[in-house]
ChimeraX commands (.cxc) that place a marker at each C-alpha (Angstrom):
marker #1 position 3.32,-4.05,40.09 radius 0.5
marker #1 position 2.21,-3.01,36.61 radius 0.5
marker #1 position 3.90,-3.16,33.79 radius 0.5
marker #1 position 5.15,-0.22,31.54 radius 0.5
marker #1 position 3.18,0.01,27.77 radius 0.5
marker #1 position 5.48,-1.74,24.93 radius 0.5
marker #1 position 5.72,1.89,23.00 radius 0.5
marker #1 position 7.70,0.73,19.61 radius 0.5
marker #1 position 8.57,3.97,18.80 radius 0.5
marker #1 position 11.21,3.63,21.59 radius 0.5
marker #1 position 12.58,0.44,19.32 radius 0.5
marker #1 position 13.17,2.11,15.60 radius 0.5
marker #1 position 16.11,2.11,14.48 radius 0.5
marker #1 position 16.83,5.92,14.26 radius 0.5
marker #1 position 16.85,7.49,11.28 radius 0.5
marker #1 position 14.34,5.71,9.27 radius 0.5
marker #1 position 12.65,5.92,6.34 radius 0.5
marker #1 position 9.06,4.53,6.73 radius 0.5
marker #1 position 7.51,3.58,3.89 radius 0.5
marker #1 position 3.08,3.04,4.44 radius 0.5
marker #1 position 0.41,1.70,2.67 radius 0.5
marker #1 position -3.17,2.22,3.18 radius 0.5
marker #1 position -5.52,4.44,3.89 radius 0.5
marker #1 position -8.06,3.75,6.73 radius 0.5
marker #1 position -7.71,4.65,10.44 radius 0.5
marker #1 position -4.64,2.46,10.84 radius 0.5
marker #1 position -2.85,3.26,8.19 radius 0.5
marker #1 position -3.17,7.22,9.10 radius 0.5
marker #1 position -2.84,6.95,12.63 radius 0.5
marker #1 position 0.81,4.93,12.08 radius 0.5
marker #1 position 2.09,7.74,9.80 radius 0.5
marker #1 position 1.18,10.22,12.41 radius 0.5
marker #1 position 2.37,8.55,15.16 radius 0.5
marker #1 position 5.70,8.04,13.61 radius 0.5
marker #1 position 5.89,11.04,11.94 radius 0.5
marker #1 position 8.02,12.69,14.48 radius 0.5
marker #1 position 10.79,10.17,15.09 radius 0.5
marker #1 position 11.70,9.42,11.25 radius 0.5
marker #1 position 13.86,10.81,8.93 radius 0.5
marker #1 position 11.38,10.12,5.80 radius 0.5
marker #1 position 7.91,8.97,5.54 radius 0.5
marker #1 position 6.19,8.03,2.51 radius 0.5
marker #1 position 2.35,7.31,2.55 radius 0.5
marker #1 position 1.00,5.58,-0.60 radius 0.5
marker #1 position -2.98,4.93,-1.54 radius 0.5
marker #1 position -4.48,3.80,-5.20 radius 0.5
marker #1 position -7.27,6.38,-4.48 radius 0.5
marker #1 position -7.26,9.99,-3.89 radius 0.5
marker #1 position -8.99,10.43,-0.64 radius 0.5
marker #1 position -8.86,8.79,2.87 radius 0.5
marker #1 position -11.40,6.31,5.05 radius 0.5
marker #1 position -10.38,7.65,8.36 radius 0.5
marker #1 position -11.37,10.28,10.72 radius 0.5
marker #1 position -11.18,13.51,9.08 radius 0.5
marker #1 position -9.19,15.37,12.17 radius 0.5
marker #1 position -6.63,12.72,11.49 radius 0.5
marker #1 position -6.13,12.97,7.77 radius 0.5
marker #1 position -5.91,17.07,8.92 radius 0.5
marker #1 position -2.74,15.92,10.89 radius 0.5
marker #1 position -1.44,13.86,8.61 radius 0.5
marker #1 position -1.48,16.49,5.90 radius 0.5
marker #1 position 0.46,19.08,8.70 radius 0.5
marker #1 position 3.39,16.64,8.90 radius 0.5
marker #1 position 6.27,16.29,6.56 radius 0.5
marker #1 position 4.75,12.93,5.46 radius 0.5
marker #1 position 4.76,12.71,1.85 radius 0.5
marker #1 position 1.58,11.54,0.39 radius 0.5
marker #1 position 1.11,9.63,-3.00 radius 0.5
marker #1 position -2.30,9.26,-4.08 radius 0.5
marker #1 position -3.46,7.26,-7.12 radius 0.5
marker #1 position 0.37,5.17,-6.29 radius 0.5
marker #1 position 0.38,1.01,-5.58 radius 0.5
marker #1 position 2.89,-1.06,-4.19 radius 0.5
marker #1 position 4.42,-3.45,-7.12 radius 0.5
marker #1 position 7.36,-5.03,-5.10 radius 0.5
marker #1 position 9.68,-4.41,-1.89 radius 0.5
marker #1 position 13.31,-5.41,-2.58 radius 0.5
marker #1 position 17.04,-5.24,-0.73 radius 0.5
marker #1 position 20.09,-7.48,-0.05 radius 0.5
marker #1 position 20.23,-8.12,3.57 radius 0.5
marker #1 position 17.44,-5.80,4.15 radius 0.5
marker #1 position 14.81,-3.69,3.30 radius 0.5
marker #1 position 16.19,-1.21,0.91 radius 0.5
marker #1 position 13.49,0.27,-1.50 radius 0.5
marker #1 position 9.95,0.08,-2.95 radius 0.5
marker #1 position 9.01,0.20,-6.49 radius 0.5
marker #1 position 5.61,1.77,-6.71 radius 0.5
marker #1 position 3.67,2.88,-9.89 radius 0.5
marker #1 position 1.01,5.67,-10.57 radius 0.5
marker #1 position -2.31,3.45,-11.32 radius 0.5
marker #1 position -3.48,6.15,-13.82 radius 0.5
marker #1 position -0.77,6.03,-16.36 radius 0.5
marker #1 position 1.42,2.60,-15.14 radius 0.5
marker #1 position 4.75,4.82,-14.21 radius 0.5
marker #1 position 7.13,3.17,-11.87 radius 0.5
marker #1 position 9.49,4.33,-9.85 radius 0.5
marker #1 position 11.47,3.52,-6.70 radius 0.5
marker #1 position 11.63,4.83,-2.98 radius 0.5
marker #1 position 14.51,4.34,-0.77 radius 0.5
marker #1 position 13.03,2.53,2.63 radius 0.5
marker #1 position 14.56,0.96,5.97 radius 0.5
marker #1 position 10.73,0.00,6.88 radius 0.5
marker #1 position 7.49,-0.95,5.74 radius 0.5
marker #1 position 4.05,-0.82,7.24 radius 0.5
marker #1 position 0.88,-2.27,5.38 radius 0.5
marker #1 position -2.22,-1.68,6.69 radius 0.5
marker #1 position -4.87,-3.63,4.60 radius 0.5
marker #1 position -7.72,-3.41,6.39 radius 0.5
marker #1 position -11.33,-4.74,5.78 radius 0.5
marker #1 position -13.01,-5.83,2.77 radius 0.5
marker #1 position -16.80,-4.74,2.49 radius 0.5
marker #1 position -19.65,-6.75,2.77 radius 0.5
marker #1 position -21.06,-6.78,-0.47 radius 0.5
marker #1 position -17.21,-7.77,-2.06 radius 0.5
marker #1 position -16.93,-11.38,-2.23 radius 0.5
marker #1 position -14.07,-13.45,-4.50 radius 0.5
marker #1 position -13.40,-16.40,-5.23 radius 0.5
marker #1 position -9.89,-16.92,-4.86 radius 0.5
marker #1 position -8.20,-15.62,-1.83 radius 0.5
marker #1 position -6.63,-12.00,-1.87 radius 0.5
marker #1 position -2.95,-11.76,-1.26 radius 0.5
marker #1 position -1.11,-9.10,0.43 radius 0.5
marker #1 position 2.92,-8.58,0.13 radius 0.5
marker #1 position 5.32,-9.67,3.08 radius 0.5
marker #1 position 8.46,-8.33,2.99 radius 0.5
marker #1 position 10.54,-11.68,3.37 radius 0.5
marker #1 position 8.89,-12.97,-0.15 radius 0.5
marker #1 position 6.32,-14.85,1.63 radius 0.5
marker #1 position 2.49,-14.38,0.74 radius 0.5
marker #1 position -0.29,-13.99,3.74 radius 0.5
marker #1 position -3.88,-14.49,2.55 radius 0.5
marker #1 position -6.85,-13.64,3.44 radius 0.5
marker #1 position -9.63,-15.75,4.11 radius 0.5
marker #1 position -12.15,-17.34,1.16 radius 0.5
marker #1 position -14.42,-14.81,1.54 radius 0.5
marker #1 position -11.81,-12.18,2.00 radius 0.5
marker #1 position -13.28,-10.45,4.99 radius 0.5
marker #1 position -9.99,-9.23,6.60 radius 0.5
marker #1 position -6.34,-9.71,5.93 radius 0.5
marker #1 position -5.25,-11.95,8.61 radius 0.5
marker #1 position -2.84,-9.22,9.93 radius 0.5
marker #1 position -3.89,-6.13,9.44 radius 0.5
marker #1 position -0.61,-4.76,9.91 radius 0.5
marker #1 position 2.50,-6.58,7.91 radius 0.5
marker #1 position 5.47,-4.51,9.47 radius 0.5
marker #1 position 9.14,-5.18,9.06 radius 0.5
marker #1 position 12.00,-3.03,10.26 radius 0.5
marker #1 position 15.60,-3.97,8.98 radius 0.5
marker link #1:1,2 radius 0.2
marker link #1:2,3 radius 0.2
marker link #1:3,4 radius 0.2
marker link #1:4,5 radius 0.2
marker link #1:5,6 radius 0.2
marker link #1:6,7 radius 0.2
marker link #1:7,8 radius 0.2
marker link #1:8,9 radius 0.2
marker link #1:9,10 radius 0.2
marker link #1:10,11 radius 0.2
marker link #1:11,12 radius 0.2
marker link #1:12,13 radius 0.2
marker link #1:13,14 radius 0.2
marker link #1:14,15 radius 0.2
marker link #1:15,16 radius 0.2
marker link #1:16,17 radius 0.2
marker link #1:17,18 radius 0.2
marker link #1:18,19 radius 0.2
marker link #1:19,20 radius 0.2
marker link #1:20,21 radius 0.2
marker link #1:21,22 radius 0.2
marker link #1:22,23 radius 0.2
marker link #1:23,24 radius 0.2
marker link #1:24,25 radius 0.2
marker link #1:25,26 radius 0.2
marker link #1:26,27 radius 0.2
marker link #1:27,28 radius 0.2
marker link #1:28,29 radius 0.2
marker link #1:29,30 radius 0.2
marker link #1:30,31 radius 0.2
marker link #1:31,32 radius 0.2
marker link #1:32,33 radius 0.2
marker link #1:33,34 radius 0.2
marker link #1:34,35 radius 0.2
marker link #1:35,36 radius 0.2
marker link #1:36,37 radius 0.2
marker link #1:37,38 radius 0.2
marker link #1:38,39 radius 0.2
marker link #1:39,40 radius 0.2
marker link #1:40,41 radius 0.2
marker link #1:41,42 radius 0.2
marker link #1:42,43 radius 0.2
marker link #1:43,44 radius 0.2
marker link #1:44,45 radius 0.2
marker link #1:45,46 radius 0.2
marker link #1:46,47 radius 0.2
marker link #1:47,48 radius 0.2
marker link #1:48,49 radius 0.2
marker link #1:49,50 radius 0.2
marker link #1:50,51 radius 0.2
marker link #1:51,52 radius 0.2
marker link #1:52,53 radius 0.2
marker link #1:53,54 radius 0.2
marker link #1:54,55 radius 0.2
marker link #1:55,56 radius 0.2
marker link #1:56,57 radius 0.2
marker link #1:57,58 radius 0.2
marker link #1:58,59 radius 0.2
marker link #1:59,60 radius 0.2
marker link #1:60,61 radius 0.2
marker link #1:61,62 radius 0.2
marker link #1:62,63 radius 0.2
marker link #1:63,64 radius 0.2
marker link #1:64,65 radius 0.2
marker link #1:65,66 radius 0.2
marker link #1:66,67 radius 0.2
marker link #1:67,68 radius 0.2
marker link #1:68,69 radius 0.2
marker link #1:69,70 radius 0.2
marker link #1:70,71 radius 0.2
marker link #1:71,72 radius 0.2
marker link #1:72,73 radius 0.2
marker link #1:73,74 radius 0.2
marker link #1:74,75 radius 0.2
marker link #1:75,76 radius 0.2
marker link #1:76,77 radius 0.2
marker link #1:77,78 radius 0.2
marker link #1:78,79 radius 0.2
marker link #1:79,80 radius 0.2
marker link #1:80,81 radius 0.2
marker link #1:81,82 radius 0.2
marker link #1:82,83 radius 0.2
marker link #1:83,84 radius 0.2
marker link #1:84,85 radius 0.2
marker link #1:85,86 radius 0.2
marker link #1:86,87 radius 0.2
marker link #1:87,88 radius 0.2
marker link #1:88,89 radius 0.2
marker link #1:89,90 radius 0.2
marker link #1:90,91 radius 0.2
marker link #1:91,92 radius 0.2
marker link #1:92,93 radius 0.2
marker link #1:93,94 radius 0.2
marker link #1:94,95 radius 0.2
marker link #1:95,96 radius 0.2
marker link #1:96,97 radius 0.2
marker link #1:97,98 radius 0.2
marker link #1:98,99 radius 0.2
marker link #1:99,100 radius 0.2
marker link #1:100,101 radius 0.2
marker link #1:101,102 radius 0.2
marker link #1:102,103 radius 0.2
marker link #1:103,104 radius 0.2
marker link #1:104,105 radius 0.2
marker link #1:105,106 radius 0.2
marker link #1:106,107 radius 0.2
marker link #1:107,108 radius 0.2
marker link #1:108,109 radius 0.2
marker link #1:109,110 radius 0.2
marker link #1:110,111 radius 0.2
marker link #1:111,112 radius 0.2
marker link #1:112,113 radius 0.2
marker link #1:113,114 radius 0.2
marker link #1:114,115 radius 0.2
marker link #1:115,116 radius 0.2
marker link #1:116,117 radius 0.2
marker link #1:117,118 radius 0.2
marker link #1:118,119 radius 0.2
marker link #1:119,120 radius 0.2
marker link #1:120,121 radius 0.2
marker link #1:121,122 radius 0.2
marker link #1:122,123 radius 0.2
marker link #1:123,124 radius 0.2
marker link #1:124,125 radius 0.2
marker link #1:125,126 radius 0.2
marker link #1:126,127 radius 0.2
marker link #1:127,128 radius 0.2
marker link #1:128,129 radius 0.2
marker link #1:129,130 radius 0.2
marker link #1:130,131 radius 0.2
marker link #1:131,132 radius 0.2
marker link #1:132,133 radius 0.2
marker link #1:133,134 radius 0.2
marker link #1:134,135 radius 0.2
marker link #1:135,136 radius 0.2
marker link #1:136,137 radius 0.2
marker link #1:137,138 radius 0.2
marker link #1:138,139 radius 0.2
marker link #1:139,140 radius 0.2
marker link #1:140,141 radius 0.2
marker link #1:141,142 radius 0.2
marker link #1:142,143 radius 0.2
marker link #1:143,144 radius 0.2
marker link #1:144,145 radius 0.2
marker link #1:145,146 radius 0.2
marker link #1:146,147 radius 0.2
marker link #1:147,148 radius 0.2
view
């Protein structure tokens, strides 16, 4: 007998407000998947342009989605739950906050020619840290995700 697909957009709490980081394949294809089924998406990216496919980043940018360029992640805070995201514009240092109910990281992989010497570490929402390996070739979990 097979088995129905897990779909997780069938297990959001409804409405959200999604809150992403990234800006590769996985990052972009997440935003547009969810696009239709949340109340508020944010995407954020410390650059200005995008690594994935370009008929992708074309959807993206026909969905109410709003996209933050040049814009990190400094912290993820809330009480019980996830409640907001204080981001800041990399060129000039101003923060500011986003109301969230979820949080999707996609960190991706490292290029070849990058190498550190200390491992990289990328924010989990419960105040844990995940690192990458000692080369830093790929987060461990591509995806951190945490709905409330």
């Amino acid at each position: 007998m097979p088995t129905k697909p897990f779909n997780i957009t069938h297990h959001l709490p409804r409405p959200t407000r999604h809150f992403h980081v990234g800006r590769g394949d996985s990052a972009v294809d997440w935003t547009n998947t969810l696009a239709p089924i949340t109340a508020q998406q944010t995407l954020i990216h410390r650059r200005d342009t995008f690594s994935a496919h370009e008929d992708t980043v074309q959807q993206l940018k026909h969905t109410p989605t709003r996209i933050l360029p040049f814009h990190e992640l400094k912290a993820i805070g809330g009480n019980s739950r996830i409640e907001v995201a204080t981001v800041y514009y990399n060129r000039t240092k101003d923060e500011h906050t986003i109301d969230i109910d979820a949080v999707l990281v996609n960190g991706g992989f490292s290029r070849p020619y990058e190498r550190y010497t200390e491992p990289r570490t990328a924010l989990a929402t419960d105040g844990a840290q995940m690192h990458t390996d000692k080369r830093a070739r790929r987060v461990r979990s591509q995806v951190i995700s945490a709905f409330s």
